[in-house]
Each structure stands twice: as structure tokens, then as C-alpha cells.
C-alpha positions in Angstrom: 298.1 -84.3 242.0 300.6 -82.4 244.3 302.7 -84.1 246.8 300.9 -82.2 249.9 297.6 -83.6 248.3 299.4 -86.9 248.2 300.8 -87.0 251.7 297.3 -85.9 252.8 296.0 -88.9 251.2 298.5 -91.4 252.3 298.1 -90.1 256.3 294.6 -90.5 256.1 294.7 -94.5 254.8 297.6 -94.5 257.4 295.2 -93.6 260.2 292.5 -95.6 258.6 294.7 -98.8 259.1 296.1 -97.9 261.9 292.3 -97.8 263.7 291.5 -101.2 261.8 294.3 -102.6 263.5 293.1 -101.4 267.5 289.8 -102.4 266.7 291.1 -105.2 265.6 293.0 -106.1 268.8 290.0 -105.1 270.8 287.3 -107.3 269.2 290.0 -109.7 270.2 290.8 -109.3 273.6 286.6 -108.8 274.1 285.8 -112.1 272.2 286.5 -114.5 274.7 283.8 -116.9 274.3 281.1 -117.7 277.1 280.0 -120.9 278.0 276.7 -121.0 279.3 273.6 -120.0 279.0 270.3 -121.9 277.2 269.7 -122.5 273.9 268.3 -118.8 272.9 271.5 -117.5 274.2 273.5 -119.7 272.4 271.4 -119.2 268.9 271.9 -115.0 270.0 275.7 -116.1 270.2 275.9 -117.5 266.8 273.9 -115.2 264.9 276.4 -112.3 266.7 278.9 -114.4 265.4 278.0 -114.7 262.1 277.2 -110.9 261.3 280.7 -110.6 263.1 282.3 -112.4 260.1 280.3 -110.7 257.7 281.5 -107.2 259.2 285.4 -108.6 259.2 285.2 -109.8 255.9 283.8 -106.3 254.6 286.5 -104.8 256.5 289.4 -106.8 255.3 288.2 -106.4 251.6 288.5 -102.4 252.4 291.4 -102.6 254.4 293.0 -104.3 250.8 291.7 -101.5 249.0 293.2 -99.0 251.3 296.6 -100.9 250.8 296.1 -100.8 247.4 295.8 -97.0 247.2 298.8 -96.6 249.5 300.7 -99.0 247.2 299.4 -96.6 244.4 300.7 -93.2 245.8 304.1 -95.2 246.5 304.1 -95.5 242.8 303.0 -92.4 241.7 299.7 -94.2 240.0 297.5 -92.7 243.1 294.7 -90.7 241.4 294.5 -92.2 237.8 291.8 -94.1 236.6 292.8 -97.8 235.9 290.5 -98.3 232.7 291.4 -95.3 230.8 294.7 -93.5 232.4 292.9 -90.0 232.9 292.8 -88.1 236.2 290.3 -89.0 239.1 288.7 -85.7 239.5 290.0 -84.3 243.4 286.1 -84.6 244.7 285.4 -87.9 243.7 288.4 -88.7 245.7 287.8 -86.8 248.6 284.4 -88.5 248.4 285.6 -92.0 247.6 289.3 -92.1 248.5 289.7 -95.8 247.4 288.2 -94.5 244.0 289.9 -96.6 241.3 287.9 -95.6 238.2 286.9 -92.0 237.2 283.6 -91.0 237.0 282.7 -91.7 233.4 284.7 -95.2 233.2 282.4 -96.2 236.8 279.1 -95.0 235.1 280.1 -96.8 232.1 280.3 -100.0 234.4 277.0 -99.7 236.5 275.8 -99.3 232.7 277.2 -102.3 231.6 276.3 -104.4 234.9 272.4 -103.6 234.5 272.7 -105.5 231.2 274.5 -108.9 233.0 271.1 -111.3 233.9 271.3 -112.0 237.9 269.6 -115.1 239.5 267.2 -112.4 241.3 266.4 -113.8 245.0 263.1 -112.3 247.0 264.9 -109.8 250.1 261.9 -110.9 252.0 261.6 -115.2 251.8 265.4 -115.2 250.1 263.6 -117.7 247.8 264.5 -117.3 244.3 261.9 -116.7 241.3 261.0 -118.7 238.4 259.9 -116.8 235.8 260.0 -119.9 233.7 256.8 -120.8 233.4 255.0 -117.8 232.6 255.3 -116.7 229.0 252.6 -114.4 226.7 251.1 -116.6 224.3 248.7 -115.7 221.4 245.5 -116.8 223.7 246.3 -113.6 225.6 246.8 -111.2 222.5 250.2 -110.8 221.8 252.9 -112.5 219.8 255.9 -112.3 222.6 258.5 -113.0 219.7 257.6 -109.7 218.2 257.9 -107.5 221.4 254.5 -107.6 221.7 252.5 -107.3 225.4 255.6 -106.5 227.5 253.7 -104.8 229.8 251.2 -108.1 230.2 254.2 -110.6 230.7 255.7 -108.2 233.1 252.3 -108.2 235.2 251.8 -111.9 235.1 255.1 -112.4 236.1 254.4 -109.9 239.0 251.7 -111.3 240.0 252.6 -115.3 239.6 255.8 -114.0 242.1 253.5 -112.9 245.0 251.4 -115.5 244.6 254.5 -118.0 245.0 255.9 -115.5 247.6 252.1 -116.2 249.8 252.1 -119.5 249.6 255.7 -120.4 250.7 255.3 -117.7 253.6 252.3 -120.2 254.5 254.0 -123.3 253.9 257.1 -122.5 255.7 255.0 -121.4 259.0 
């Protein structure tokens, strides 16, 4: 990568931390807490709170990745993939400046991940699913240790999962 593309790069993370930085020290001088208000004000407050932390958390994790990258182009690393040493194609970092893995090496770890089993959690109820109990047997048809009836086991599991889903939405009312 040439040394305009470089400095390019390395005034644009400037800028980026530069802005992190005043709207950090606005969020600050805005923030003065309020005391008053009922109960529903106060329960608005928190939840405003809470999503505030989340936000500032997501934005210190990038503003460490943007100071990474900066340390990077200090070093002469900026642009090259950490898994295998090969070039970060210019677009991917135009698209993804903070881009520490090339293409191949980053579709090579989503591949991988898909593979790691994840305590799945419902996005509506956030209540998790137990698959546990449900298992093909040879009353339904299939022999499960021979592959058999996938499509079955995936169905009951389906449907034993909105059924739990319905009656902990009812419970919970």
C-alpha cells in the first residue's frame, strides 16, 4: 500500500477518534442526572441508561480497533491480513477500514463458526430452547443413529419450540 493511501487511512481513524472523543465530552456535559419525576420516568431513565452503556461499550470496542489499525500503519503492518500475511484487497478496506483478516481468511472463519454449537436463545421470550427431550425413535419410523428422519426430528423440534414459546408467553402474562 502507498504512503498517500496510508496517510489517507491514518487521517481518517484520526478524525474518527477525534469525533469519539467530542461526543464523548458532550454525552458528558448533557448527562447530568435528573431527580424527579414518578416511577415510569425513572424506569424510562434506566432503560436510557442501560442502552447508553450498551452503545459506549460498542463504541470503545471500535474505538480499540481503530487504535489498533493506527498502531498498525505506524508499523508498516496496516493492510495485511493477520492469519495468513497476504494483502487486504484496497476495497475491502475502504469498505471495512478496521478489516484485520482478508477476504478468504474471514470467510474461512464465518465457515468455521457455523460449525461451533451456540446455546440458541428465542429473540422474542429470550428463553432458551431445550431440544433435549425430543429425539426420533423407531415408533416414528426412523433409526436417528443412522441419519435417518432428519427432516422429522427437525419438525418436532420446531414444533415442541412454539409450543414451549405459547405457553411461557401465557404464563409470564
Amino acid at each position: 500500500m502507498g504512503t498517500s493511501e496510508l496517510n489517507q487511512f491514518r487521517a481518517f481513524f484520526s478524525k474518527l477518534l477525534h469525533e469519539q472523543l467530542a461526543e464523548e465530552r458532550t454525552y458528558l456535559q448533557e448527562s447530568i442526572p435528573e431527580n424527579g419525576g414518578d416511577e415510569m420516568d425513572r424506569q424510562v431513565e434506566d432503560r436510557n441508561n442501560v442502552l447508553r452503556l450498551k452503545l459506549d461499550g460498542r463504541k470503545n470496542f471500535y474505538c480499540k480497533k481503530i487504535k489498533e489499525a493506527m498502531r498498525k500503519i505506524n508499523q508498516g503492518t496496516f493492510g495485511l491480513c493477520d492469519e495468513c500475511g497476504g494483502e487486504i484487497e484496497h476495497a475491502r478496506l475502504l469498505a471495512r477500514p478496521t478489516a484485520t483478516l482478508c477476504i478468504g481468511c474471514k470467510e474461512e472463519e464465518e465457515r468455521t463458526e457455523n460449525h461451533i454449537p451456540y446455546n440458541r436463545r428465542s429473540h422474542t421470550l429470550g428463553k432458551g430452547f431445550d431440544n433435549s427431550n425430543i429425539l426420533a425413535s423407531n415408533r416414528d419410523g426412523v433409526n436417528p443413529e443412522n441419519g435417518d428422519g432428519e427432516d422429522l426430528i427437525k419438525e418436532k423440534i420446531l414444533n415442541f419450540n412454539k409450543s414451549k414459546i405459547k405457553m411461557e408467553s401465557v404464563v409470564n402474562l
